[in-house]
Backbone as ProteinMPNN parsed JSONL, in Angstrom:
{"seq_chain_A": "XXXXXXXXXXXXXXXXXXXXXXXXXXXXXXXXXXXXXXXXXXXXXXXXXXXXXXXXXXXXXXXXXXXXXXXXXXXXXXXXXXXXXXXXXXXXXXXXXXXXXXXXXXXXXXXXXXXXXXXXXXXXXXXXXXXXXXXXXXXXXXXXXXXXXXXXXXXXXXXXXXXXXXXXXXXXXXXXXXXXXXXXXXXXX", "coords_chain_A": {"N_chain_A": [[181.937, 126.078, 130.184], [178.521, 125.09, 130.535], [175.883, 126.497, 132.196], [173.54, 125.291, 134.264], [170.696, 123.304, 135.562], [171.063, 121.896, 136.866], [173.783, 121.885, 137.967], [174.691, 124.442, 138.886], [174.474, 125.301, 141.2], [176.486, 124.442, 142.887], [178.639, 125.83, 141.349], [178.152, 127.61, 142.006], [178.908, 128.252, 144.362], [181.708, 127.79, 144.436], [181.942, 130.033, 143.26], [181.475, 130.799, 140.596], [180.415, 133.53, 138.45], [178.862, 133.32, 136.117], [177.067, 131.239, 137.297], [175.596, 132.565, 138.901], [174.954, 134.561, 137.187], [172.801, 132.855, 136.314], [171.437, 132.295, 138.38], [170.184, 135.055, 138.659], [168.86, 134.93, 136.457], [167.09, 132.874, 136.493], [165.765, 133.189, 139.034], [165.321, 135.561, 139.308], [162.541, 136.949, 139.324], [161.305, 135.511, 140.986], [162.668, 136.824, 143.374], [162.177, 139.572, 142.824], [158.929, 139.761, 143.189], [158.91, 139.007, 145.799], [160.112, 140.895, 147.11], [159.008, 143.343, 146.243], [156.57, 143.009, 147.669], [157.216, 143.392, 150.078], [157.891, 145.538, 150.175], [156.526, 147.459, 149.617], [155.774, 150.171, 150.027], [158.144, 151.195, 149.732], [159.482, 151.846, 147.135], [161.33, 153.374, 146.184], [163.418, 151.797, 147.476], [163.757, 149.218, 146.492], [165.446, 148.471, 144.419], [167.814, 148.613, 145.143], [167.668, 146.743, 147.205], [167.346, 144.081, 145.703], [169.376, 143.998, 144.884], [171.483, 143.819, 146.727], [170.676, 141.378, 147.689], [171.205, 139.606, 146.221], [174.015, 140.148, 145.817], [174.105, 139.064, 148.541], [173.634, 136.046, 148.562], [175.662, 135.495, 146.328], [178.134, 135.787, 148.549], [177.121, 134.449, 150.718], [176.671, 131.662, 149.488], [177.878, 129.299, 150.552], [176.641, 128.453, 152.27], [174.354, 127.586, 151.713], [172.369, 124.449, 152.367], [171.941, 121.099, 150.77], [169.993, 119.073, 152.25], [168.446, 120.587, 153.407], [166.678, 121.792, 152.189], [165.357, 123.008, 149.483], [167.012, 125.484, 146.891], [165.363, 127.179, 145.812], [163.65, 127.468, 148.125], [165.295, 128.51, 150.432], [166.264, 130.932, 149.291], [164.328, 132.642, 148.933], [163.866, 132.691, 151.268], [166.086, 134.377, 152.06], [165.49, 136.21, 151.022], [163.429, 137.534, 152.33], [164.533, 138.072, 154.751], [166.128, 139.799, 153.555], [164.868, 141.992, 152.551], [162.793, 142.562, 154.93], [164.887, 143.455, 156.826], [165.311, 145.915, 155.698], [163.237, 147.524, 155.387], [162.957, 148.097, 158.36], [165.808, 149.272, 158.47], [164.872, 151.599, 156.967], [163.13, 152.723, 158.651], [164.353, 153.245, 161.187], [165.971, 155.362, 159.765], [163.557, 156.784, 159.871], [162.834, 157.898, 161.997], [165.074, 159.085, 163.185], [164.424, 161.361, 162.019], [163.681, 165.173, 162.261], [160.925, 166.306, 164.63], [159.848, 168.505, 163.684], [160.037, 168.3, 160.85], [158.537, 166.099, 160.603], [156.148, 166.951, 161.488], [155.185, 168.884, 159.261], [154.4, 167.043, 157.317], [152.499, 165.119, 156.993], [151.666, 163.17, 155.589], [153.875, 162.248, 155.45], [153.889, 160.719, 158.028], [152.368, 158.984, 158.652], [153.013, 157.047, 156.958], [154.735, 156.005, 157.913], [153.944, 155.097, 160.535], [152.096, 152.944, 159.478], [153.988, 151.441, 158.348], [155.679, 151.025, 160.683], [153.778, 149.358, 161.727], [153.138, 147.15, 160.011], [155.656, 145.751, 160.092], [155.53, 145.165, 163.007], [153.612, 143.618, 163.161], [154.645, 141.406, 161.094], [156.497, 140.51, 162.354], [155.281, 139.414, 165.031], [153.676, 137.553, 163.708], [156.442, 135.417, 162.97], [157.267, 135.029, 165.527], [155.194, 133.702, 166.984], [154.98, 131.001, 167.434], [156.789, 130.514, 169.477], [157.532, 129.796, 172.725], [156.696, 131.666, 175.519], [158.704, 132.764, 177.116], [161.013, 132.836, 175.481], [160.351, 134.163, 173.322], [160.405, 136.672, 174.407], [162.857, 137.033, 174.59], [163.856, 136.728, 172.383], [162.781, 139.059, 171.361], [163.734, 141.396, 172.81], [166.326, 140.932, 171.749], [166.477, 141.39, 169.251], [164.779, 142.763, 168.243], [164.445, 145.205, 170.07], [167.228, 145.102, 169.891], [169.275, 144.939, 172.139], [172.348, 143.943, 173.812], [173.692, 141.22, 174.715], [174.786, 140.339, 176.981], [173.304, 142.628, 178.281], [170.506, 141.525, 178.526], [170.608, 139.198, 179.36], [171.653, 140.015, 182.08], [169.029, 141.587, 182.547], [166.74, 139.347, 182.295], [168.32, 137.671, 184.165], [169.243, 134.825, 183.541], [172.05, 132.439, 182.559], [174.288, 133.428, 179.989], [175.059, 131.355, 177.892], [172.492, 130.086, 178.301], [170.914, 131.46, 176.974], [171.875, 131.69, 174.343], [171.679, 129.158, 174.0], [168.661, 128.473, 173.647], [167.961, 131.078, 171.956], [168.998, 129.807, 169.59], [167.385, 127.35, 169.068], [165.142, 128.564, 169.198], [165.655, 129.932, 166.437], [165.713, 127.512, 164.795], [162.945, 126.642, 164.905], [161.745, 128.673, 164.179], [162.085, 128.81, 161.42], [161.698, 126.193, 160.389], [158.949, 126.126, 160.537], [158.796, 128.59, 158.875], [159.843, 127.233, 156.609], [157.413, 125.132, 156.158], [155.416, 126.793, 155.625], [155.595, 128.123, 153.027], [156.04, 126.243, 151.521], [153.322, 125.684, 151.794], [152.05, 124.3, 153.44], [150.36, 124.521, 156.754], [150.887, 126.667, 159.835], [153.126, 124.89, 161.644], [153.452, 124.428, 164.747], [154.888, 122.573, 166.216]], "CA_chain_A": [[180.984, 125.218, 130.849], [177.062, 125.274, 130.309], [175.493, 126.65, 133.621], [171.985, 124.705, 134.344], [169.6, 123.419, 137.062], [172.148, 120.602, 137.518], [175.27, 122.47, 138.158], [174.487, 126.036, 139.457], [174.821, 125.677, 142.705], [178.435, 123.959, 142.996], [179.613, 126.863, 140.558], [177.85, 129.567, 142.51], [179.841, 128.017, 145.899], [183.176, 128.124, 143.722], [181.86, 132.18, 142.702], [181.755, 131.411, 139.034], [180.103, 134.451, 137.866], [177.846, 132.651, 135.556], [175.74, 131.138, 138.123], [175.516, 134.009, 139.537], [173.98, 135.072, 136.187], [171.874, 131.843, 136.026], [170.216, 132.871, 139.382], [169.615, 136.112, 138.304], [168.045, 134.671, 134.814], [165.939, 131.962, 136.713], [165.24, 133.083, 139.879], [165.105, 136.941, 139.611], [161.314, 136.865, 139.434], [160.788, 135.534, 142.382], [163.141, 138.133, 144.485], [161.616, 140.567, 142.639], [158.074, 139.088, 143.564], [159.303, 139.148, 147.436], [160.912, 142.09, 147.678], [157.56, 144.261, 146.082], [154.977, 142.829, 148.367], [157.359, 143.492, 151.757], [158.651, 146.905, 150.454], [155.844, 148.11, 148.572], [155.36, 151.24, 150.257], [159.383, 151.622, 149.735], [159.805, 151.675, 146.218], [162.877, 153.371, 145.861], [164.3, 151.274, 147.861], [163.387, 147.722, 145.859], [165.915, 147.804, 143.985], [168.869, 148.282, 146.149], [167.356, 145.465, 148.017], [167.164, 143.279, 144.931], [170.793, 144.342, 144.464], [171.733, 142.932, 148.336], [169.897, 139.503, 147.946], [171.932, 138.753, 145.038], [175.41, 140.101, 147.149], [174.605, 138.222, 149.455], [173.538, 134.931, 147.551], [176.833, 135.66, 146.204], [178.445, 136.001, 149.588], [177.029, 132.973, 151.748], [176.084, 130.612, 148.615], [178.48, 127.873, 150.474], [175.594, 128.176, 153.73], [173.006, 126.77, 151.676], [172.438, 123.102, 152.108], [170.606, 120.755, 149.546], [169.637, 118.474, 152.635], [167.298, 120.977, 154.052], [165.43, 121.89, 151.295], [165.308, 123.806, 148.096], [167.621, 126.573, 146.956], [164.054, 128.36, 145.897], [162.956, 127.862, 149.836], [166.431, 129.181, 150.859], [166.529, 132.079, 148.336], [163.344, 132.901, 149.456], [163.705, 133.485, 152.853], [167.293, 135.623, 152.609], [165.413, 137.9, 150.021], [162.469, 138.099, 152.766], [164.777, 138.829, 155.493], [166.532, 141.235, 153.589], [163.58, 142.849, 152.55], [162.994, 142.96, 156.493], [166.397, 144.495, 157.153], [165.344, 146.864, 154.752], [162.205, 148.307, 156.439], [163.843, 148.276, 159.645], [166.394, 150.424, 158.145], [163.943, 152.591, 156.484], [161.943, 152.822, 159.806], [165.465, 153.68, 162.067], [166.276, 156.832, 159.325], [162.802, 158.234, 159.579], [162.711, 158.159, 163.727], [165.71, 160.171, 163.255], [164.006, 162.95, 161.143], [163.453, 166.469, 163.032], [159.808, 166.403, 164.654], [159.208, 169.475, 162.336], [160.122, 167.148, 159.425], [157.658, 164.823, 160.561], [154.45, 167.398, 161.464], [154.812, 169.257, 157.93], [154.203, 166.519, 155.886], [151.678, 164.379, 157.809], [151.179, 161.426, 154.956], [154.986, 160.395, 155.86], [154.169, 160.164, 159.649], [150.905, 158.123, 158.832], [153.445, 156.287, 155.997], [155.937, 155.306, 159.297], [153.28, 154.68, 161.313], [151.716, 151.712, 158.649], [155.455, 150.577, 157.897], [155.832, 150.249, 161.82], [152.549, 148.431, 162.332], [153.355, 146.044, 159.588], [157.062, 145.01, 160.986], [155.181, 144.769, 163.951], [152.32, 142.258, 162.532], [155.23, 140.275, 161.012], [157.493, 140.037, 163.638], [154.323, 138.497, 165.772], [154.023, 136.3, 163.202], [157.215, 135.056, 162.842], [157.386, 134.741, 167.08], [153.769, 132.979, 167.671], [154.975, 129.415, 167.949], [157.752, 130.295, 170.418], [156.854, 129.853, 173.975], [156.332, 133.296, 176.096], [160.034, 133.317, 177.554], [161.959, 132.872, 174.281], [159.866, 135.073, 172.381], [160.675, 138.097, 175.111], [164.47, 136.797, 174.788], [164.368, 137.581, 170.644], [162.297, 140.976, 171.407], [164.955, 142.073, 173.602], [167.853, 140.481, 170.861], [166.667, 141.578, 167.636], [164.153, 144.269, 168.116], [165.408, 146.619, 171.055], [168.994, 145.129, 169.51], [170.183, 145.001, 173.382], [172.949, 143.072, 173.927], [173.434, 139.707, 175.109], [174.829, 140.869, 178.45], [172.367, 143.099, 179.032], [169.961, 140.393, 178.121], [171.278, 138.067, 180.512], [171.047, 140.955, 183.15], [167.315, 141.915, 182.48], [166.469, 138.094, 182.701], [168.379, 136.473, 185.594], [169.746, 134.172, 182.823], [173.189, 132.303, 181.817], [174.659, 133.942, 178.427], [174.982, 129.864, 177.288], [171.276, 129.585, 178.435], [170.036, 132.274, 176.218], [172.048, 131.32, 173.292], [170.77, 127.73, 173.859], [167.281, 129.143, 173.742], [167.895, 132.127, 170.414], [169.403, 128.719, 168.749], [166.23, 126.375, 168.89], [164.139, 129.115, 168.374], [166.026, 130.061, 164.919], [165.212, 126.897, 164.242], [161.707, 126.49, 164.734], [161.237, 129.776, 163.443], [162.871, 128.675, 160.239], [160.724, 124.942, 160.097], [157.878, 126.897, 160.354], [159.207, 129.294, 157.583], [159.431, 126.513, 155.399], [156.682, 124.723, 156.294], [154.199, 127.936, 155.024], [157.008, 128.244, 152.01], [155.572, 124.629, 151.083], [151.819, 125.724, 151.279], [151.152, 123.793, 154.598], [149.819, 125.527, 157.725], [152.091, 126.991, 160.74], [153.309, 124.029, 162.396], [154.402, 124.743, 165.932], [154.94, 121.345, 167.362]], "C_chain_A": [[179.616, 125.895, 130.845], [176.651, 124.97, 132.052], [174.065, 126.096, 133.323], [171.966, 124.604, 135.594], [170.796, 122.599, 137.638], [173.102, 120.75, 137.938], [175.843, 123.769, 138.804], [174.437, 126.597, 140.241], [176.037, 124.959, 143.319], [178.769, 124.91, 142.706], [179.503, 127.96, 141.479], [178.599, 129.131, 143.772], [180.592, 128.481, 145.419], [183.033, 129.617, 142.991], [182.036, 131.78, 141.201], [180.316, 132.558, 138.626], [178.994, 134.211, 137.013], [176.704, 131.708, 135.877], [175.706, 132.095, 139.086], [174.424, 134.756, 138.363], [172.56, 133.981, 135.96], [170.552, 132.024, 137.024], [169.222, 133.625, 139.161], [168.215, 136.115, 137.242], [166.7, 133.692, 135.37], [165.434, 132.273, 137.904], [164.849, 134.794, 140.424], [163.62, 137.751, 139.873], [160.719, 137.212, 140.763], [161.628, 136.609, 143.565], [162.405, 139.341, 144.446], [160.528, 140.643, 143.664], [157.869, 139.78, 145.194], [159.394, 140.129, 147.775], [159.472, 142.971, 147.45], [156.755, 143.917, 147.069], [155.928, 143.324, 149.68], [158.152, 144.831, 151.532], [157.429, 147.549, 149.557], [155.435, 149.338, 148.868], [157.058, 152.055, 149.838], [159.926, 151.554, 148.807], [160.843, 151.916, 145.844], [164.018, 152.669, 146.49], [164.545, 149.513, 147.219], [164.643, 147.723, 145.044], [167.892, 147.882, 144.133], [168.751, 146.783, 146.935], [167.403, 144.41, 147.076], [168.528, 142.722, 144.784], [171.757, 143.346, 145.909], [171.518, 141.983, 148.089], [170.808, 138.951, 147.409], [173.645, 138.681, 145.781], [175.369, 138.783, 147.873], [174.318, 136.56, 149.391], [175.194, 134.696, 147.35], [178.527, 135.378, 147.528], [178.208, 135.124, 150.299], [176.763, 132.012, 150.836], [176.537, 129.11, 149.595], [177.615, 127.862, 151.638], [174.193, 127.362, 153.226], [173.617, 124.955, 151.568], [171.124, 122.507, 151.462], [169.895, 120.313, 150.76], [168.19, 119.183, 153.19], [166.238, 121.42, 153.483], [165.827, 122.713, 150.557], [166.016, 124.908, 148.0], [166.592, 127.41, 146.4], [163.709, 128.686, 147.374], [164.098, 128.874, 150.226], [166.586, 130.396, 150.411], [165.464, 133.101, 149.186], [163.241, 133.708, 150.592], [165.217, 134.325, 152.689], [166.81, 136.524, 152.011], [164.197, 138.673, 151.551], [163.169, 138.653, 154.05], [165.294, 139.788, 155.09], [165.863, 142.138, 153.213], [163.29, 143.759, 154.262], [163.626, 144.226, 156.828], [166.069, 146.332, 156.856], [164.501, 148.029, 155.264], [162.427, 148.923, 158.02], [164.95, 149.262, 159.256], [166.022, 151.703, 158.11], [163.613, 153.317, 158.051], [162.987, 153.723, 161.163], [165.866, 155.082, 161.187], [165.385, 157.7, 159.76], [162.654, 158.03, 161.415], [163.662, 159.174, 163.95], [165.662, 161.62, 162.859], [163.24, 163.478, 162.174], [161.934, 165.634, 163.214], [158.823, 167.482, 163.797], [159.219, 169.171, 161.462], [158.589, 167.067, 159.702], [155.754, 165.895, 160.72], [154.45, 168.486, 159.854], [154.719, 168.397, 157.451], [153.644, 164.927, 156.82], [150.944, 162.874, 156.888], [153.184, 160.625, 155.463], [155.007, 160.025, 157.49], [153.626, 159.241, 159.507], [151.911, 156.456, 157.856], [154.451, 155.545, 157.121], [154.925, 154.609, 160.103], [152.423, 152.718, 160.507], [152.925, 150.923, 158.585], [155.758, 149.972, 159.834], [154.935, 149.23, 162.101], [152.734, 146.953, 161.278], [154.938, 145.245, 159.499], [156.377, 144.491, 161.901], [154.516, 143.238, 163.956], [153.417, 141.27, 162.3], [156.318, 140.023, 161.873], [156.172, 139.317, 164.694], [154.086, 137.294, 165.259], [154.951, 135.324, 163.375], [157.336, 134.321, 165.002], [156.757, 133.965, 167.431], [154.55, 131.744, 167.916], [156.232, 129.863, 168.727], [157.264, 130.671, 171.815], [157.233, 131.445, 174.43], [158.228, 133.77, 176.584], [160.794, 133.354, 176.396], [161.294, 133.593, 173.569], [160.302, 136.855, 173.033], [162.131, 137.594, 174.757], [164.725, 137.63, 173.302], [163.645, 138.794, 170.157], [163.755, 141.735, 171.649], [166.41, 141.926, 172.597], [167.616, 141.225, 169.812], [165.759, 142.431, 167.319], [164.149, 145.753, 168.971], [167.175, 146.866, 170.754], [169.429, 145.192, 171.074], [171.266, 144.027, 173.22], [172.958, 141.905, 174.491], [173.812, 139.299, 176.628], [173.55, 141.677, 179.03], [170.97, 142.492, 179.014], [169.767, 139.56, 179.114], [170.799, 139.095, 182.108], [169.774, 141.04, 183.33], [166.53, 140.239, 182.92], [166.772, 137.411, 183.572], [168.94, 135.58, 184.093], [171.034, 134.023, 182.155], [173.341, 132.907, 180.492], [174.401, 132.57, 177.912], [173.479, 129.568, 177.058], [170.677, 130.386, 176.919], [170.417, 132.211, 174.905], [171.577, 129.941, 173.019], [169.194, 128.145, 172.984], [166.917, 129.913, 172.399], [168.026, 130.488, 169.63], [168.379, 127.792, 168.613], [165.301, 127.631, 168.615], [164.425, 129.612, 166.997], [165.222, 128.46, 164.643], [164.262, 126.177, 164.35], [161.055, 127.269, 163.992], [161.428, 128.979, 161.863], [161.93, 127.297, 159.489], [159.518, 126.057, 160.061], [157.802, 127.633, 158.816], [159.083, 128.343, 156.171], [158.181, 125.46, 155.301], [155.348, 125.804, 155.392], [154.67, 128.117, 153.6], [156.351, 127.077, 150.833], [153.754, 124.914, 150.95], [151.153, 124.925, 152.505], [150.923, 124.583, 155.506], [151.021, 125.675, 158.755], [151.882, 125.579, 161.435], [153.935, 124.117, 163.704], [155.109, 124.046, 166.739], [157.02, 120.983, 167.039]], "O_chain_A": [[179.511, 127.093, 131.107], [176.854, 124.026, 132.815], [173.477, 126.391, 132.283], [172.586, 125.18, 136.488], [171.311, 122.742, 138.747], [173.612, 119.752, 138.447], [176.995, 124.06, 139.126], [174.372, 127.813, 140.416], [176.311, 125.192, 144.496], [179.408, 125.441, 143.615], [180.283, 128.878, 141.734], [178.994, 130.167, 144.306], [180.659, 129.696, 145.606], [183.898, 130.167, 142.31], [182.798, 132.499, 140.555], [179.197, 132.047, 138.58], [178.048, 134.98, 137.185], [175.743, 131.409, 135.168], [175.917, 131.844, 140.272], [173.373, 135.34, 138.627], [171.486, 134.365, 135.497], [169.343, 131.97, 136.801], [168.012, 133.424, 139.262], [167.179, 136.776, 137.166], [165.583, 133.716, 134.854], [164.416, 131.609, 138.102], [164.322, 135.162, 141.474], [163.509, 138.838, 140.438], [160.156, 138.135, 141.352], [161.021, 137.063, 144.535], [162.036, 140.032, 145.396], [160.689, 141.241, 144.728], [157.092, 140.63, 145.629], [158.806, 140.489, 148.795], [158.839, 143.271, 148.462], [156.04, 144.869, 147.381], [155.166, 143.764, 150.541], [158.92, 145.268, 152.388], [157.838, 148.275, 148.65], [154.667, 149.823, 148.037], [157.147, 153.272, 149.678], [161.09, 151.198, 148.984], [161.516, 151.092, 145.225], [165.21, 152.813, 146.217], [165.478, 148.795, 147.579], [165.004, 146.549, 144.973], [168.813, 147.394, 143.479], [169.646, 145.965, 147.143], [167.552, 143.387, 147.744], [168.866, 141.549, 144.626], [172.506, 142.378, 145.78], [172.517, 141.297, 148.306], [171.326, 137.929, 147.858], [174.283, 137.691, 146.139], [176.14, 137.823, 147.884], [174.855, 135.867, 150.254], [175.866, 133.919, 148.028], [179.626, 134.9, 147.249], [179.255, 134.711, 150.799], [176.485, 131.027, 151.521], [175.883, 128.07, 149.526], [177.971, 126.872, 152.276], [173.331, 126.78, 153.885], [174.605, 124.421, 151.064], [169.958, 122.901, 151.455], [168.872, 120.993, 150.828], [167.129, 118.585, 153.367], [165.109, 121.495, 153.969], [166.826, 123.322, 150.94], [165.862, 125.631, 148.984], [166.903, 128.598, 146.477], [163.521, 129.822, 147.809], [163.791, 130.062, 150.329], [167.141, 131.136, 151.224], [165.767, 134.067, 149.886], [162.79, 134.825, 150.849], [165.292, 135.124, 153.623], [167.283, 137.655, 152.129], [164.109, 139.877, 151.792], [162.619, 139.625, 154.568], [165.239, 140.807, 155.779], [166.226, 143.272, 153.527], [163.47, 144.922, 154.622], [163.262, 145.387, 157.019], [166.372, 147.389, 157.41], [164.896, 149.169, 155.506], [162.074, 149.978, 158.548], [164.896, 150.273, 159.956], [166.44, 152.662, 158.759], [163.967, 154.461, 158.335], [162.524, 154.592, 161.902], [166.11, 156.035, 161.927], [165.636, 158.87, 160.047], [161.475, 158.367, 161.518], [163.395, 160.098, 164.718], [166.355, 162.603, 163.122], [162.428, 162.865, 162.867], [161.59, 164.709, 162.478], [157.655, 167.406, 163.415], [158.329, 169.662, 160.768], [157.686, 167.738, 159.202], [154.655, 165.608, 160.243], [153.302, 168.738, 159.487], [155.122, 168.753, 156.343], [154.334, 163.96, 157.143], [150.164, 161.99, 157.243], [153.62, 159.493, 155.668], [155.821, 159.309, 158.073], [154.094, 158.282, 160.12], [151.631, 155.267, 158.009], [154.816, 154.39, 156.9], [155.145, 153.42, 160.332], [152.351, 151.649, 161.113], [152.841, 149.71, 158.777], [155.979, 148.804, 160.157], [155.317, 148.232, 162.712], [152.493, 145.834, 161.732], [155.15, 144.235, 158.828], [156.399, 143.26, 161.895], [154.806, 142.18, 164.515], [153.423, 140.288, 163.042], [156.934, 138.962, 161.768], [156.666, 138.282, 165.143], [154.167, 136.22, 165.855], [154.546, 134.287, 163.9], [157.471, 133.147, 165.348], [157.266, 133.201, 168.251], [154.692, 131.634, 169.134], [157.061, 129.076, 168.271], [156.667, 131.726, 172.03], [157.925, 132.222, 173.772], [158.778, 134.852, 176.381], [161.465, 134.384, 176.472], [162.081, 133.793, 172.644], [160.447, 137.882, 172.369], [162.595, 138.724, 174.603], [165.397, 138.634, 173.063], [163.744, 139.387, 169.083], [164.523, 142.374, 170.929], [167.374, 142.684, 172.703], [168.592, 141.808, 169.34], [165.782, 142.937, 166.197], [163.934, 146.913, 168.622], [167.981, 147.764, 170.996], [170.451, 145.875, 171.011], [171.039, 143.177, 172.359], [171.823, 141.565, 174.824], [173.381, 138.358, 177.294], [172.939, 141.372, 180.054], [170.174, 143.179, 179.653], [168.674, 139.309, 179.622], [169.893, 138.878, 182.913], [169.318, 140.534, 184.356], [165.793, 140.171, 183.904], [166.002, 136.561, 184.018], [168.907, 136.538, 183.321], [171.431, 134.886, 181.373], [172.317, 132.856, 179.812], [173.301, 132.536, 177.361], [173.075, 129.003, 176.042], [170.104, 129.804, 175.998], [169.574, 132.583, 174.089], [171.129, 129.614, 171.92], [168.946, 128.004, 171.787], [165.907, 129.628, 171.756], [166.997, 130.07, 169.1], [168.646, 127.195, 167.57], [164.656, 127.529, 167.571], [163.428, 129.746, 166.287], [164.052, 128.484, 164.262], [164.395, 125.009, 163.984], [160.092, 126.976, 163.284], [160.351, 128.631, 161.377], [161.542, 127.332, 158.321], [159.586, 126.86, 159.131], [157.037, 127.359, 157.892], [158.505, 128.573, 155.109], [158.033, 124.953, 154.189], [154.517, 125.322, 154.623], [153.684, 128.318, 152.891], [156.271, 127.177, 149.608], [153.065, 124.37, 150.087], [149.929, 124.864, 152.616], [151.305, 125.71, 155.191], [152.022, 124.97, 158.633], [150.773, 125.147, 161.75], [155.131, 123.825, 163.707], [155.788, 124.447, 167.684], [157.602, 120.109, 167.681]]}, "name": "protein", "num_of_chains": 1, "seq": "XXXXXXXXXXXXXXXXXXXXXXXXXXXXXXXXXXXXXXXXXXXXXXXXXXXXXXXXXXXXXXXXXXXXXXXXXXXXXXXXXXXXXXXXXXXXXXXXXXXXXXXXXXXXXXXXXXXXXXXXXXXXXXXXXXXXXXXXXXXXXXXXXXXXXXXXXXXXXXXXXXXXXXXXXXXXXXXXXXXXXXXXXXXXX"}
């Protein structure tokens, strides 16, 4: 069977191997693309990360749906979160390096210090259109990593409530995401 535009994402649900290669052949560009501009200080790490996207392409293919829009939009954003992931990784090894590491060799403090400030920048991004209480809810979830109990504790807030709450803001975050994805402006409404 001849893998194309028309067929390449049924096969890649059912794991044939050959859209899997078709991705790679038509859409490897653009991961690439992605992955350089949000790791570009992390070169050796680009192409581990290139290596992941495709895993995991591989790995959730049956989560994409046509209805919501484009398996370029979709692609898109798992390469940019795992790009993300990636920095955030990066960023959790070098916090762990000795403080004598870190004052001999004073371009990789300044090189942590830029890599933190631009997680930072895009994680504000990504947050702005969520009102002031749900934006402290997915600080506390997904950048201190606390738990969802202790979450609930710190807030005065039901566990149900606050998954109510993460769950509409995924998906505003995500309209938004494709909304900029598309070339129109942040839509917050």
């Amino acid at each position: 069977m001849k893998i194309d535009e028309s067929n390449f994402i049924p096969q890649l649900k059912k794991h044939n191997e050959k859209a899997l290669e078709y991705v790679v052949d038509q859409y490897g560009s653009l991961i690439k693309t992605i992955v350089r501009r949000h790791l570009s200080g992390l070169k050796e790490h680009q192409e581990e990360c290139m290596n992941d996207v495709f895993l995991a392409v591989w790995d959730h293919s049956s989560s994409f749906d046509e209805t919501k829009g484009s398996f370029q939009k979709w692609l898109a954003g798992v390469t940019k979160y795992k790009a993300i992931d990636y920095k955030r990784k990066y960023l959790n090894q070098q916090r762990e390096t000795s403080w004598e590491e870190m004052i001999e060799t004073g371009q990789e403090m300044r090189e942590l210090e830029a890599l933190e400030e631009e997680i930072s920048l895009e994680t504000r991004q990504l947050l702005e259109c969520l009102r002031e209480e749900d934006r402290e809810l997915f600080l506390q979830l997904f950048v201190e990593e606390l738990e969802t109990d202790q979450v609930a504790q710190n807030t005065g807030l039901k566990k149900e409530i606050i998954y109510n709450r993460v769950s509409r803001g995924k998906k505003k975050i995500r309209k938004l995401f494709g909304n900029m994805q598309n070339g129109k402006g942040a839509d917050c409404s």
